[in-house]
GUGU-469899 format. One record per residue: residue number from 1; residue in one letter; x, y, z of N, C-alpha, C in turn. Coordinates in steps of 0.2 Angstrom, whole numbers. Example, Ala and Ser with C-alpha at 12.3 -4.5 7.8 and 13.67 -1.06 7.14 Angstrom:
2
1 / A / 66 / -28 / 39 / 62 / -22 / 39 / 66 / -16 / 39 .
2 / S / 64 / -11 / 35 / 68 / -5 / 36 / 64 / 0 / 39 .
# end
This chain:
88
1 / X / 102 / 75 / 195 / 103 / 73 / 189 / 110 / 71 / 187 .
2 / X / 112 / 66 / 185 / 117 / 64 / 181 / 120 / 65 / 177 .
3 / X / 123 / 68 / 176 / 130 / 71 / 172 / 135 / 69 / 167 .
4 / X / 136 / 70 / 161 / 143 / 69 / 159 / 147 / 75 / 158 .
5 / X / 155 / 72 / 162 / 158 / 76 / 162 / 163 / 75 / 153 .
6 / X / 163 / 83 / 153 / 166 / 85 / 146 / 171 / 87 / 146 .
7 / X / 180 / 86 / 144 / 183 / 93 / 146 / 187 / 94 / 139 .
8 / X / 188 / 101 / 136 / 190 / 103 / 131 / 199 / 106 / 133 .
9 / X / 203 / 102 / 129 / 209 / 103 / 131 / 211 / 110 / 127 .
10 / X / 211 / 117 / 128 / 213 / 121 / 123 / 217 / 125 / 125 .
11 / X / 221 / 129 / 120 / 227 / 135 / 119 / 223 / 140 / 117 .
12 / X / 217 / 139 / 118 / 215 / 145 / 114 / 215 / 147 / 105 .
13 / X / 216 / 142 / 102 / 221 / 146 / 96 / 213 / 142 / 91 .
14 / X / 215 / 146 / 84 / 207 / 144 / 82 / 205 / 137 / 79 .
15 / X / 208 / 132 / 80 / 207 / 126 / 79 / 205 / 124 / 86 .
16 / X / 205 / 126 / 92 / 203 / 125 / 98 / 198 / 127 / 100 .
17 / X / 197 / 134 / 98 / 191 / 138 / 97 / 185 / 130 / 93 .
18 / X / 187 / 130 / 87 / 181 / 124 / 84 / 182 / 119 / 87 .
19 / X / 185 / 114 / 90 / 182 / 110 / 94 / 177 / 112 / 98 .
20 / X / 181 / 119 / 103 / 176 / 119 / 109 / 166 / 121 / 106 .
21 / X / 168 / 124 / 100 / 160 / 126 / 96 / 156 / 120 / 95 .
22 / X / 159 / 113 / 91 / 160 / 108 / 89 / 154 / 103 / 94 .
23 / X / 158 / 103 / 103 / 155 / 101 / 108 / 151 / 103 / 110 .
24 / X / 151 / 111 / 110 / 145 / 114 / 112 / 140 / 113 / 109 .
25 / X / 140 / 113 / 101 / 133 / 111 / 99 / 132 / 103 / 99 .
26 / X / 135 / 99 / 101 / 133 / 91 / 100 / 130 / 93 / 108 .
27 / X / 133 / 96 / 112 / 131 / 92 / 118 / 122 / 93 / 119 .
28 / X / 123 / 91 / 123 / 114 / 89 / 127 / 115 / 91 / 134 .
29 / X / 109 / 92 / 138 / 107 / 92 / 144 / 111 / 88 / 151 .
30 / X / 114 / 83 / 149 / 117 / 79 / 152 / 125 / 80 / 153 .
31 / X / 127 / 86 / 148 / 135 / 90 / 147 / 134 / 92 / 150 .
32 / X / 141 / 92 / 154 / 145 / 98 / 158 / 149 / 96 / 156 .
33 / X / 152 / 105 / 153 / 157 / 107 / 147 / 160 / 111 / 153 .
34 / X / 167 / 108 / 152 / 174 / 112 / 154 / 179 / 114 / 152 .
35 / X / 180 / 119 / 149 / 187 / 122 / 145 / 193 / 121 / 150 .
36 / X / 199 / 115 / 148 / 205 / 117 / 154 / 208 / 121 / 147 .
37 / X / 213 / 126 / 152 / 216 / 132 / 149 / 224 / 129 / 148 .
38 / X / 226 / 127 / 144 / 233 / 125 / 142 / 238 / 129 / 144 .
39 / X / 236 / 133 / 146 / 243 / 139 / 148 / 244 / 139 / 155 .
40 / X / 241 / 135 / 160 / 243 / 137 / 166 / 243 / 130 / 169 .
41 / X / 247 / 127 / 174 / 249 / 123 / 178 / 243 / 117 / 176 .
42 / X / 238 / 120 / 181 / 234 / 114 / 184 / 230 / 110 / 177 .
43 / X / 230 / 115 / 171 / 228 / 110 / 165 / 234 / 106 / 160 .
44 / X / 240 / 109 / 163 / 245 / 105 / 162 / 245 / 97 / 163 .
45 / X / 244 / 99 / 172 / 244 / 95 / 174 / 238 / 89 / 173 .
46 / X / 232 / 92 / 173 / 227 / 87 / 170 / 227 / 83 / 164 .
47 / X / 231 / 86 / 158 / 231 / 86 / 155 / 237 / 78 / 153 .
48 / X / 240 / 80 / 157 / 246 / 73 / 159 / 245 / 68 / 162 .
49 / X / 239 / 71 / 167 / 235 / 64 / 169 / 231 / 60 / 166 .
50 / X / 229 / 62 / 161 / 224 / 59 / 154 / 228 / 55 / 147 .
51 / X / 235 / 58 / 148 / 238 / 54 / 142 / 237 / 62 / 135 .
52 / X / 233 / 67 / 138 / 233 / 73 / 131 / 244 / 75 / 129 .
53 / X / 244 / 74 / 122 / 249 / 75 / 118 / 249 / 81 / 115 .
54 / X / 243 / 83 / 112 / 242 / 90 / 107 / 237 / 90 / 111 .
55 / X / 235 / 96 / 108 / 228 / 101 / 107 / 224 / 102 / 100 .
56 / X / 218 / 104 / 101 / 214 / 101 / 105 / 213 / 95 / 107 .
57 / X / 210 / 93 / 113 / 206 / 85 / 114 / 202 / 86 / 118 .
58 / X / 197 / 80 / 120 / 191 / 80 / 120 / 193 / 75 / 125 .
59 / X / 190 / 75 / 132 / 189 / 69 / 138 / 182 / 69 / 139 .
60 / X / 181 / 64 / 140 / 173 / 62 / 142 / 174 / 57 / 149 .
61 / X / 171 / 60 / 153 / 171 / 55 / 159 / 175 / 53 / 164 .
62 / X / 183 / 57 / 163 / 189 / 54 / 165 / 195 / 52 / 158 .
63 / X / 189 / 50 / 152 / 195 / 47 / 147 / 194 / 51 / 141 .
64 / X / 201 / 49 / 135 / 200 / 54 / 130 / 196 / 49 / 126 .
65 / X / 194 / 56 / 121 / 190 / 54 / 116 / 194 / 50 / 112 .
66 / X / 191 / 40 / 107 / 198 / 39 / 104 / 200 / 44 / 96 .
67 / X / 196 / 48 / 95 / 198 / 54 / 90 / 204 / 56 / 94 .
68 / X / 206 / 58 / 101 / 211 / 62 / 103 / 216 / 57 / 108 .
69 / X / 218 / 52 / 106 / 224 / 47 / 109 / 230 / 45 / 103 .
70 / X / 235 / 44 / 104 / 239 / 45 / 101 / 241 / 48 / 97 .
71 / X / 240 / 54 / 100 / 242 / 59 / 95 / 247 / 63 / 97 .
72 / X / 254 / 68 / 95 / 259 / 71 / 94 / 264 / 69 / 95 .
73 / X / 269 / 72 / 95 / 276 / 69 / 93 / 278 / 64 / 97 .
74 / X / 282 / 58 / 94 / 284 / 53 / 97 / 293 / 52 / 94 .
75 / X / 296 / 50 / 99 / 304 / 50 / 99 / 304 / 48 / 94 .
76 / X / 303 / 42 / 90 / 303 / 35 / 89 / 302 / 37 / 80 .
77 / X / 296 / 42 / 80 / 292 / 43 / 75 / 298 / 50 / 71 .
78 / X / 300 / 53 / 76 / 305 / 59 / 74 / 310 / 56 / 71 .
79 / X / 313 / 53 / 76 / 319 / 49 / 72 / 319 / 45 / 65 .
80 / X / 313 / 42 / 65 / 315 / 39 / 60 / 313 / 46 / 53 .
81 / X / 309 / 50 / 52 / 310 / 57 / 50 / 315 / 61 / 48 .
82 / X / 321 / 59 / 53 / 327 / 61 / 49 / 330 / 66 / 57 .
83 / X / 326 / 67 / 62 / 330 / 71 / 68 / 334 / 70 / 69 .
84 / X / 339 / 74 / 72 / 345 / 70 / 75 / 350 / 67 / 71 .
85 / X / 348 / 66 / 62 / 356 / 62 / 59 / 358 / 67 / 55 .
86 / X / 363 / 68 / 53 / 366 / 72 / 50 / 366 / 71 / 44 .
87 / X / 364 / 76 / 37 / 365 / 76 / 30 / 372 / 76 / 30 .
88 / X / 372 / 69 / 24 / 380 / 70 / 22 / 381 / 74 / 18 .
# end
């Protein structure tokens, strides 16, 4: 049988928690649900390979869900924010 692969990027923390619940009840017969664990290397590292910025997100197949692409801090977006300059 045929598969989609599923994988839930999480910290654990309770917004990760409801994604992962989220997935669970949509998925079907055809999911395969895999929690990577943010605290340890190799989900790091997967996590790098797919373009994941924050937590939660959602990969389907190799790719992220576009709910979870461009998302978390960006240089560019800080600065102009105000990092890095000084109040006069």
């Amino acid at each position: 049988m045929t598969t989609r692969k599923i994988e839930i990027f999480s910290a654990g923390c309770p917004l990760c928690k409801e994604t992962e619940e989220l997935v669970n009840a949509l998925a079907c017969s055809s999911c395969n649900i895999n929690v990577v664990d943010m605290h340890g290397a190799p989900g790091i590292s997967r996590a790098k390979e797919l373009g994941v910025h924050s937590v939660p997100a959602v990969a389907v197949d190799g790719k992220l869900a576009d709910c979870c692409t461009g998302r978390g801090p960006e240089k560019t977006r800080l600065m102009a924010a105000g990092i890095g300059q000084p109040l006069s």
